[in-house]
MIVO-602091 format. One record per residue (C-alpha): x, y, z; residue in one letter. Coordinates in nm, 2 decimals. Layout:
{c1->X; c2->Y; c3->Z; r->a}
...
END
This chain:
{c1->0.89; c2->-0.27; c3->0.66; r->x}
{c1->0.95; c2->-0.17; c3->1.03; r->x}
{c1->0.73; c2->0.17; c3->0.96; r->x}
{c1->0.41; c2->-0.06; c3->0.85; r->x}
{c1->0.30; c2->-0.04; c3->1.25; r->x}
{c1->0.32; c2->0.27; c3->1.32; r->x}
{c1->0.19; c2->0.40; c3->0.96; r->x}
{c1->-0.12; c2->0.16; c3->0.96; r->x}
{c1->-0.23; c2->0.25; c3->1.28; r->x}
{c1->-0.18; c2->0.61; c3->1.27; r->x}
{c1->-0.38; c2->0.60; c3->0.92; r->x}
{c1->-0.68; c2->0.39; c3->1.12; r->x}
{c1->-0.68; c2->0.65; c3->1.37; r->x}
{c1->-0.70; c2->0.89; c3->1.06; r->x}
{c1->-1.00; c2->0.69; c3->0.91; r->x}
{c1->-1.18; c2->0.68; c3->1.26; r->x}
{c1->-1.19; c2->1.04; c3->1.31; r->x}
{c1->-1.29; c2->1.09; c3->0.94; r->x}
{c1->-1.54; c2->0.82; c3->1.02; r->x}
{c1->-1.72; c2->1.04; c3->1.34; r->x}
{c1->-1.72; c2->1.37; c3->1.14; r->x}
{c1->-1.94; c2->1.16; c3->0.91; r->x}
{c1->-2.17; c2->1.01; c3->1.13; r->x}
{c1->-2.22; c2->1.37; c3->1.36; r->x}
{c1->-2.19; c2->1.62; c3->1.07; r->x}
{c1->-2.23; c2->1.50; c3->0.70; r->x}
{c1->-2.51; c2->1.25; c3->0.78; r->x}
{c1->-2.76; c2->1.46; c3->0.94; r->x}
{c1->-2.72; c2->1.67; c3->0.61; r->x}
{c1->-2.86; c2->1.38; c3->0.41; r->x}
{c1->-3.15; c2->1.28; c3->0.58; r->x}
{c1->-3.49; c2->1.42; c3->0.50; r->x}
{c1->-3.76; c2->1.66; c3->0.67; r->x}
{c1->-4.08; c2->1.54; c3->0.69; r->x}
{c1->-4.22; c2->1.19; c3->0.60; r->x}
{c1->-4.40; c2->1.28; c3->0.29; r->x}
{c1->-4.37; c2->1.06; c3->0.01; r->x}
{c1->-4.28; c2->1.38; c3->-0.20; r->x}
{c1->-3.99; c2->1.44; c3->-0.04; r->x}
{c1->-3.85; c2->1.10; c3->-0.02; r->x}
{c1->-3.49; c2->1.08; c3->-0.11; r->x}
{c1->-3.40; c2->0.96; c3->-0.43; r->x}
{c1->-3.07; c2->0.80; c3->-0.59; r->x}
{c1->-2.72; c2->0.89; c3->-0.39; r->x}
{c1->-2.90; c2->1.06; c3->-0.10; r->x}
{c1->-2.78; c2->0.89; c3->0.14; r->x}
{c1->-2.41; c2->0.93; c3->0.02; r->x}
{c1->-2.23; c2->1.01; c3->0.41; r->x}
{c1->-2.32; c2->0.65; c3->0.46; r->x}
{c1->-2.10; c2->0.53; c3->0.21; r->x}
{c1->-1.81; c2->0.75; c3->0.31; r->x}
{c1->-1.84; c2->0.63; c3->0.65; r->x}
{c1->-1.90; c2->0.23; c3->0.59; r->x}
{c1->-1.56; c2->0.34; c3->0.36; r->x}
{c1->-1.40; c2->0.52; c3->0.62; r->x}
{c1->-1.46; c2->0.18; c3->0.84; r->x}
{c1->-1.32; c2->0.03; c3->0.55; r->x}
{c1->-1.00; c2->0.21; c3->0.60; r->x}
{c1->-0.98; c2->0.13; c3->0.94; r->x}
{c1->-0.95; c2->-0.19; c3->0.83; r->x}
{c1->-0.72; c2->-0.19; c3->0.59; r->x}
{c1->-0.53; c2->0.00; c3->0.81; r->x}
{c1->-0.49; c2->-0.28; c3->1.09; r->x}
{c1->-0.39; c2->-0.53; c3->0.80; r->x}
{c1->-0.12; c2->-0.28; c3->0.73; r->x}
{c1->0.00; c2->-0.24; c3->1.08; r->x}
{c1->-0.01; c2->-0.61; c3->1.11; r->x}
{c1->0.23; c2->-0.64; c3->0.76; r->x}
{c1->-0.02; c2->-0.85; c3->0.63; r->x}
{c1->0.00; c2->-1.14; c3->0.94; r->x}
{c1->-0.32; c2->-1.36; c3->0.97; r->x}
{c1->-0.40; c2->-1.28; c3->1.35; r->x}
{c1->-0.40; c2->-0.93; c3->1.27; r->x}
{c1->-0.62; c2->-0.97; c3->0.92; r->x}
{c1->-0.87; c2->-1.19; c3->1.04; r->x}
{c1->-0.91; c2->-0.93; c3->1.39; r->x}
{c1->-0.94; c2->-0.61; c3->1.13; r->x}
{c1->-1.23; c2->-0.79; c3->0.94; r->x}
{c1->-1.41; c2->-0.85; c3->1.28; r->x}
{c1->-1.34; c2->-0.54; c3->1.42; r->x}
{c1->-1.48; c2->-0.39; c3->1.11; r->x}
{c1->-1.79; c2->-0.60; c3->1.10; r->x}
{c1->-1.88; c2->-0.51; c3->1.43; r->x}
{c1->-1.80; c2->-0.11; c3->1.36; r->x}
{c1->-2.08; c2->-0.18; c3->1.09; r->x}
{c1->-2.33; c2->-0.27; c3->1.34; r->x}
{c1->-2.25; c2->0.00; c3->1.57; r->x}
{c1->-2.28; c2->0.22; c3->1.34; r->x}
{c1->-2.62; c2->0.13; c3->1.25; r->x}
{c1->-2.73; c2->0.17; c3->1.57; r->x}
{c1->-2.56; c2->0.48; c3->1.61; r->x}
{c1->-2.72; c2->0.63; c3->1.34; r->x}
{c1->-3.05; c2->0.58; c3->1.49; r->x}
{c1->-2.97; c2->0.79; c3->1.74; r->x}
{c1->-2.89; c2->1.05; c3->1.54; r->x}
{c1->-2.60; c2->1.25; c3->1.72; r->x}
{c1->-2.50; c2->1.61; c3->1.58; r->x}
{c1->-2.22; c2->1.86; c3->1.73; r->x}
{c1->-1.90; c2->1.88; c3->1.80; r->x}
{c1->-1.95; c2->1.74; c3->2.14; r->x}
{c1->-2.09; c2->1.38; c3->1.99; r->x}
{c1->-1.77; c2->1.46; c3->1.72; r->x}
{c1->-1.54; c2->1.44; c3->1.97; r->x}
{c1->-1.68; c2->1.15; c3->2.18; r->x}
{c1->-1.73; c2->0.91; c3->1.90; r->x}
{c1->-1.36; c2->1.01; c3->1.77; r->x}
{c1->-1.20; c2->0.94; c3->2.09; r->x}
{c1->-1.43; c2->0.65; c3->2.17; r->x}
{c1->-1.31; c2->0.45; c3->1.81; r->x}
{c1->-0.97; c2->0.53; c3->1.85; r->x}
{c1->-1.01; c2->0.39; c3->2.23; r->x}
{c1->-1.12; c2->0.08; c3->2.04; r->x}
{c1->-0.83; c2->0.10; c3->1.80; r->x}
{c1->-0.57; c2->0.10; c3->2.03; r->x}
{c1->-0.71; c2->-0.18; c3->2.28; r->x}
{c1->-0.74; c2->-0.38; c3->1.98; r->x}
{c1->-0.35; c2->-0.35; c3->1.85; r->x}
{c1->-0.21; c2->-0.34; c3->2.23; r->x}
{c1->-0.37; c2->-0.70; c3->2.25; r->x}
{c1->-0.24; c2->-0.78; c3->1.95; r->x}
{c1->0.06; c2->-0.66; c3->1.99; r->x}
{c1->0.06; c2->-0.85; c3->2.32; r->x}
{c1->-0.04; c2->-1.19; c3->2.21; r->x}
{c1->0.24; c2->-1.12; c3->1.92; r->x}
{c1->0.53; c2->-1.07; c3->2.21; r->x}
{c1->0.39; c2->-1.37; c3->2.39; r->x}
{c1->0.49; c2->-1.61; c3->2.05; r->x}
{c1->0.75; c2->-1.44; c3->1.97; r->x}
{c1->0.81; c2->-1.78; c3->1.74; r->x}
{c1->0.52; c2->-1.68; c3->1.53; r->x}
{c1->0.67; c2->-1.37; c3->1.42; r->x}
{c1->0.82; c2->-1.33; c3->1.12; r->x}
{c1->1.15; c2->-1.20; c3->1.03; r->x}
{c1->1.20; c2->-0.82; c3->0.84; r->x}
{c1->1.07; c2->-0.95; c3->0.45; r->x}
{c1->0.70; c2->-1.08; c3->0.51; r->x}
{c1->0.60; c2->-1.42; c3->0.43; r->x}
{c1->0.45; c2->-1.53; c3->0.07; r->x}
{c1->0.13; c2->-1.53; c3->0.25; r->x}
{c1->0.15; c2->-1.21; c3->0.44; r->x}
{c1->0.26; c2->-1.03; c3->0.10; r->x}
{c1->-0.04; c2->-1.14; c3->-0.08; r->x}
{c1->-0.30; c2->-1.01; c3->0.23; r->x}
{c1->-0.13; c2->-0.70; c3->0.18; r->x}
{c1->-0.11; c2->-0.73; c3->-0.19; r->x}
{c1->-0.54; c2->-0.77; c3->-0.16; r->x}
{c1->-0.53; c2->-0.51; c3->0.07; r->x}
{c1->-0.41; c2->-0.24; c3->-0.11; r->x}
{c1->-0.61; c2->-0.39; c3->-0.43; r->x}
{c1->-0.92; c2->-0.33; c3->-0.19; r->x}
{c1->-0.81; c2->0.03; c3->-0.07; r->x}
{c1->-0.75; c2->0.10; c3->-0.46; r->x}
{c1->-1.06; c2->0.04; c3->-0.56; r->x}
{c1->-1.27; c2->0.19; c3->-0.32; r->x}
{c1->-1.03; c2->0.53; c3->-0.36; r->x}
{c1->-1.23; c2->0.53; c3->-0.73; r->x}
{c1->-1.56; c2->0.50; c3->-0.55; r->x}
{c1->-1.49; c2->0.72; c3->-0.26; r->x}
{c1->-1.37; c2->1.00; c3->-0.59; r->x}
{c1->-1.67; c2->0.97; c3->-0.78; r->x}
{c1->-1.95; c2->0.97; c3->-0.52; r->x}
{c1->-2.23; c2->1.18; c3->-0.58; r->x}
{c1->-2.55; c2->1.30; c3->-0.41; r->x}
{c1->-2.86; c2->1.39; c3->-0.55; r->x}
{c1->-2.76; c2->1.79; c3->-0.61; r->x}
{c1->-2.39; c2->1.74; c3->-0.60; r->x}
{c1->-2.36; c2->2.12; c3->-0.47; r->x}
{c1->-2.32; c2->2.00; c3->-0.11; r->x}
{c1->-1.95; c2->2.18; c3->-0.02; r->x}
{c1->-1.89; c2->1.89; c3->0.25; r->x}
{c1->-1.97; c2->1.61; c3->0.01; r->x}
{c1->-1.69; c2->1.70; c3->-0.20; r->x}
{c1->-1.46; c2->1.72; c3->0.11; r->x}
{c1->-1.58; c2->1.43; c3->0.31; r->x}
{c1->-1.50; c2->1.25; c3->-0.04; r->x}
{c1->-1.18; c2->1.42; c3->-0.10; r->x}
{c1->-1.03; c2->1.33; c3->0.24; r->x}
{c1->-1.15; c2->0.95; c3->0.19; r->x}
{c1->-1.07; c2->0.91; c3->-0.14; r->x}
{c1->-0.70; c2->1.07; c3->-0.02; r->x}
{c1->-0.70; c2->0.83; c3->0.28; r->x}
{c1->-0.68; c2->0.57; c3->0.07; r->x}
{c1->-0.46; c2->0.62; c3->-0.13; r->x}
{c1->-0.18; c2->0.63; c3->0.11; r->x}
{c1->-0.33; c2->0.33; c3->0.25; r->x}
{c1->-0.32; c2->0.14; c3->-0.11; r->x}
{c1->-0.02; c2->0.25; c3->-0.18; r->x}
{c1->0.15; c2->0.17; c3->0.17; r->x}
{c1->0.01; c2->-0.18; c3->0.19; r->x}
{c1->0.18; c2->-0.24; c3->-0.14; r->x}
{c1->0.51; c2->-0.10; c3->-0.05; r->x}
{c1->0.46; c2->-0.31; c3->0.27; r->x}
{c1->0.42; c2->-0.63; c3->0.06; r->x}
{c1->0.71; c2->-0.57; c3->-0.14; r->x}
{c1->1.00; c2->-0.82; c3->-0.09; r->x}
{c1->1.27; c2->-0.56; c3->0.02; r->x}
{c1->1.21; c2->-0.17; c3->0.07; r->x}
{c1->1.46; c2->0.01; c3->-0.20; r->x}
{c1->1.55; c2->0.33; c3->-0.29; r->x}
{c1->1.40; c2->0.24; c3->-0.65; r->x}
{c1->1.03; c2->0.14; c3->-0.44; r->x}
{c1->0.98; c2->0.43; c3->-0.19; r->x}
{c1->1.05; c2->0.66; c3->-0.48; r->x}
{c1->0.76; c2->0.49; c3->-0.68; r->x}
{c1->0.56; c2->0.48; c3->-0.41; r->x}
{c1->0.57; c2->0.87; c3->-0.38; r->x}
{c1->0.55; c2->0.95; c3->-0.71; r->x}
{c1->0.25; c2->0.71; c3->-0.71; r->x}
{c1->0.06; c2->0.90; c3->-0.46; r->x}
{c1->0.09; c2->1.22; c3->-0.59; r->x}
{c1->0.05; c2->1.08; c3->-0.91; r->x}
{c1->-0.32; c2->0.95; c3->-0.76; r->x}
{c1->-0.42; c2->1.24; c3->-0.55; r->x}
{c1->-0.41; c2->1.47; c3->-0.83; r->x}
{c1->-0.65; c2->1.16; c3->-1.00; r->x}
{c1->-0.89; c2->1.20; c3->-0.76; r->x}
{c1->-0.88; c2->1.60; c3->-0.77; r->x}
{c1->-0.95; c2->1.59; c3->-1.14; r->x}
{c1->-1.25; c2->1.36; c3->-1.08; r->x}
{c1->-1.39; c2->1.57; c3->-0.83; r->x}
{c1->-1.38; c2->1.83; c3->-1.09; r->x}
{c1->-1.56; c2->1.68; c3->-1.34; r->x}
{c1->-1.93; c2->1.71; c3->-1.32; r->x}
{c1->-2.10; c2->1.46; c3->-1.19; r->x}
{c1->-2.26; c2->1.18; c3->-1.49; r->x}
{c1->-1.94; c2->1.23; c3->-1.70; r->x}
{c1->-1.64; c2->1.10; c3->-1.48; r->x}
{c1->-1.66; c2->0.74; c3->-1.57; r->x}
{c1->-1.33; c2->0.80; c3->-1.80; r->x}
{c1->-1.09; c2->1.01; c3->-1.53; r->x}
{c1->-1.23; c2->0.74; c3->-1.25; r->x}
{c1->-1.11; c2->0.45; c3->-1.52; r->x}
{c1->-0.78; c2->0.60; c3->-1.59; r->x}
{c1->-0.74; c2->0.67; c3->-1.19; r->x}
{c1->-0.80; c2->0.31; c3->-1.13; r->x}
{c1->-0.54; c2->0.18; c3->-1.43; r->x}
{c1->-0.27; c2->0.39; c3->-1.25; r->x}
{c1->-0.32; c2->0.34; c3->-0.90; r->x}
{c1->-0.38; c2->-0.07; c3->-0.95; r->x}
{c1->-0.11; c2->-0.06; c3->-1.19; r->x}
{c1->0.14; c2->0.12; c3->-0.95; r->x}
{c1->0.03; c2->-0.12; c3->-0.65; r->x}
{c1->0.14; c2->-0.41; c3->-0.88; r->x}
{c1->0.48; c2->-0.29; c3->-0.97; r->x}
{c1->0.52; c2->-0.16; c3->-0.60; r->x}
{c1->0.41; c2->-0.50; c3->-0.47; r->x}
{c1->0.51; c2->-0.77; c3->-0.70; r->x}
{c1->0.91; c2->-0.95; c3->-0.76; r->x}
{c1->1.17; c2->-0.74; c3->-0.95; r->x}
{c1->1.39; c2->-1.01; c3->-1.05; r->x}
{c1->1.70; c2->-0.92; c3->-1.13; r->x}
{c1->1.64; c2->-0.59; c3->-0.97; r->x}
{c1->1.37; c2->-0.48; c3->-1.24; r->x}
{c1->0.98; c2->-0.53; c3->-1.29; r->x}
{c1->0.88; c2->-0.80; c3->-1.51; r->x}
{c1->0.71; c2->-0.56; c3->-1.73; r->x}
{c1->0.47; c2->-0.79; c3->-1.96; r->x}
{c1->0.35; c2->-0.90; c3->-1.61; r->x}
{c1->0.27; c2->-0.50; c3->-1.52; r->x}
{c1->0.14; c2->-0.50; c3->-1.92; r->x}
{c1->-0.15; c2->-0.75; c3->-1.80; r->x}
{c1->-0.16; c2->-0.60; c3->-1.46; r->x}
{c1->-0.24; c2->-0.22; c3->-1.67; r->x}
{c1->-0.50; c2->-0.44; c3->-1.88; r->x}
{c1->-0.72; c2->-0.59; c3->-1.61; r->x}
{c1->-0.66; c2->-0.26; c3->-1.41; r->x}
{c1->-0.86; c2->-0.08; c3->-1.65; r->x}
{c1->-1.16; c2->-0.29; c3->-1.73; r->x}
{c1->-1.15; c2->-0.50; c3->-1.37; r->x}
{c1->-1.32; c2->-0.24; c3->-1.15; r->x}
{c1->-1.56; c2->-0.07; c3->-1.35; r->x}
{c1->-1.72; c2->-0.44; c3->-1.47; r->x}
{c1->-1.73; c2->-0.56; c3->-1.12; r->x}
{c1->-1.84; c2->-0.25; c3->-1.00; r->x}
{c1->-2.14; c2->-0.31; c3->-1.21; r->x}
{c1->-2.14; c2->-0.69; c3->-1.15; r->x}
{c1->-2.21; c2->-0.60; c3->-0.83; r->x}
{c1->-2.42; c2->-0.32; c3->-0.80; r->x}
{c1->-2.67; c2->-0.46; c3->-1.07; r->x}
{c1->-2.82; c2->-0.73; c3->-0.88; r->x}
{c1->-2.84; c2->-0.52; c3->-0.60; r->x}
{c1->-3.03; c2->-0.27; c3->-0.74; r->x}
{c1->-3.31; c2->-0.54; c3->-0.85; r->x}
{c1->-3.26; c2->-0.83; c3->-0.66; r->x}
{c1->-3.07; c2->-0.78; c3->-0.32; r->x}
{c1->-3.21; c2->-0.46; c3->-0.14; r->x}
{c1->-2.94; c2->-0.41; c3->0.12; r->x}
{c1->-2.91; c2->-0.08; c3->0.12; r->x}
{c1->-3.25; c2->-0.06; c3->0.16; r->x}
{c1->-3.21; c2->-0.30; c3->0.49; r->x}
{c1->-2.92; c2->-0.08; c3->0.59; r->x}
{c1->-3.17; c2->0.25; c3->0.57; r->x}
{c1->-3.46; c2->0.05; c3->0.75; r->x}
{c1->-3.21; c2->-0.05; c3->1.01; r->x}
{c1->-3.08; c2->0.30; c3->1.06; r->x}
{c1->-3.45; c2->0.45; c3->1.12; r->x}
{c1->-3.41; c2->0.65; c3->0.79; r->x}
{c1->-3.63; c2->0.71; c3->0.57; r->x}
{c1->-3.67; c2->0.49; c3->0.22; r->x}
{c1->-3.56; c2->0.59; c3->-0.08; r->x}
{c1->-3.83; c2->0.68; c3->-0.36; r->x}
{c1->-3.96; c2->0.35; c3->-0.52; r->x}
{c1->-3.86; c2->0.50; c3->-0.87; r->x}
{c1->-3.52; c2->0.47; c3->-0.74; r->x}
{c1->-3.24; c2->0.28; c3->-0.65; r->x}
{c1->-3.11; c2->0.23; c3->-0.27; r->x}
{c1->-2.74; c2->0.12; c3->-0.37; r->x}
{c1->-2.49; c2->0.04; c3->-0.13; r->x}
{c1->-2.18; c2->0.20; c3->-0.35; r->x}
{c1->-1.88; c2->0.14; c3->-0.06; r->x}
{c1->-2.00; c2->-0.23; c3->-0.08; r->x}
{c1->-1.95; c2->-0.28; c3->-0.45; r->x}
{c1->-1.66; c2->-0.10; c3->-0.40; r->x}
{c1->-1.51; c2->-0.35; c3->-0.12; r->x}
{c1->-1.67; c2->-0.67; c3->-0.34; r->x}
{c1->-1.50; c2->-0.54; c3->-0.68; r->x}
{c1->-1.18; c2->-0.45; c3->-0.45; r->x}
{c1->-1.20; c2->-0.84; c3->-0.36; r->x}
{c1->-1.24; c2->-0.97; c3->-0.70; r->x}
{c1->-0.93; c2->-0.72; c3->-0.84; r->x}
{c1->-0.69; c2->-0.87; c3->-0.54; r->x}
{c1->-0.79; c2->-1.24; c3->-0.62; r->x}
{c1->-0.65; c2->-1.14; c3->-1.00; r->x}
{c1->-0.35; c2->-0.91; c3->-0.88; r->x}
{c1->-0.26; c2->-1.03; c3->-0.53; r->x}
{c1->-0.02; c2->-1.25; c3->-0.67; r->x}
{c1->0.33; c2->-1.07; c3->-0.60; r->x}
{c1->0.58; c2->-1.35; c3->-0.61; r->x}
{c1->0.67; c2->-1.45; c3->-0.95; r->x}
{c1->0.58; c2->-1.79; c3->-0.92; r->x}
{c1->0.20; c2->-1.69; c3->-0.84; r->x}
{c1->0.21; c2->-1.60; c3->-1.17; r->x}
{c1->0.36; c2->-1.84; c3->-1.34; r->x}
END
């Protein structure tokens, strides 16, 4: 798909600049005044960290996107995301606020952005052997098959965050704008890793989209505690829809007992891994309470729970590709 390059990196840009509002503007909402052990946050307080770990996220998915799915361009987006990690951590501690430090931080990532891809890109001219032809390779298909698996699951986590009130306005629109953000990201990386880019497909993929942002509106309208079931039936569509974007139509047509499995471990896949995951964090792995020590924040109330929800979202987004990410027919066979 000749528009993967441009699309992907445009939506990285997107994600960076969605990823500097958070740390300048929707973090120093969550952290707390004073160091009294009464006010101590509690569960989901620290909930602009997980849209901008998310919105790092993105940027990563991104790159794989603009790469279509090639392995020097996947294995650079999980490093360059790993490192934004870090930097973001130390950021944090420093605590910038304004539209000045907005700014800075948004043109600094994107600086980032674009030196990565224009070395990339680079290298990728220098062999030009290396590069592949219009269709993407078995290989490349299923990276951006996982991809998109990935961005699809964490669109249901970036839709049903909450924070300890819920009443914050900018919580629902830092979650709205990720959760959107991926979307088109899921649903590009699956039209990307589709064999050959038809009439039939782009139409899908729209309908798809619209189809999903309205998903993610409805979850954001239900109150918080009871969205389990609209987050569920979000992530049945939008995994569903990557699969029949993504996989063979042989004969011009989906294989639709294949999409009938597809639908069937879209519904049940993420929610259990999400709590596979997030389980033994919660009583045996305290990263998210390393993440807040590392960040100079203060701890969350020892009757609660520290969880790191845009990790179990990228974890269970791992475990869905490995059962999905199989678009060629024989994968499934």
């Amino acid at each position: 798909m000749r528009t993967a390059r441009p699309v992907g990196l445009l939506l990285s840009a997107a994600a960076v600049v969605l990823w500097a509002f958070g740390v300048t503007v929707l973090q120093p909402l969550t952290e707390p005044i004073g160091p009294w052990s009464e006010r101590l946050p509690g569960n989901n307080a620290y909930w602009a960290r997980d849209l901008r770990f998310m919105a790092i996220m993105a940027v990563a998915v991104g790159l794989v996107l603009a790469g279509r799915g090639q392995l020097r361009w996947s294995r650079s987006a999980v490093l360059l995301g790993g490192c934004w990690v870090a930097a973001d951590v130390a950021i944090d501690r420093v605590d910038p606020i304004g539209v000045r430090a907005t700014v800075l931080l948004a043109v600094g990532g994107c600086a980032v952005l674009g030196a990565l891809a224009a070395t990339l890109w680079w290298r990728e001219r220098r062999a030009p052997s290396a590069q592949g032809g219009e269709a993407p390779s078995a290989a490349e298909r299923r990276t951006l098959t996982g991809a998109a698996c990935v961005a699809g699951v964490l669109t249901l986590v970036a839709a049903g965050i909450e924070s300890p009130t819920d009443r914050e306005p900018e919580l629902h629109q830092g979650a709205l704008a990720t959760a959107a953000l991926l979307v088109v990201l899921a649903v590009g990386a699956a039209l990307a890793a589709a064999p050959a880019r038809t009439r039939a497909r782009v139409g899908l993929a729209a309908g798809l989209a619209v189809a999903a942002m309205v998903g993610v509106g409805l979850v954001r309208a239900v109150a918080p505690g009871t969205r389990l079931l609209p987050e569920t039936a979000l992530g049945a569509v939008l995994l569903t829809g990557v699969t029949v974007l993504a996989w063979d139509w042989p004969g011009g047509r989906p294989i639709w007992r294949h999409h009938a499995l597809a639908a069937l471990a879209a519904l049940l896949g993420p929610v259990a891994f999400l709590l596979a995951t997030a389980i033994p964090m919660m009583f045996l792995l305290p990263i998210g309470a390393t993440f807040t020590e590392l960040a100079g924040n203060s701890p969350i109330n020892a009757a609660d729970s520290d969880l790191l929800v845009s990790l179990c979202g990228l974890l269970s987004g791992l475990a869905m590709a490995l059962l999905l990410a199989r678009p060629a027919v024989t994968d499934r066979r």
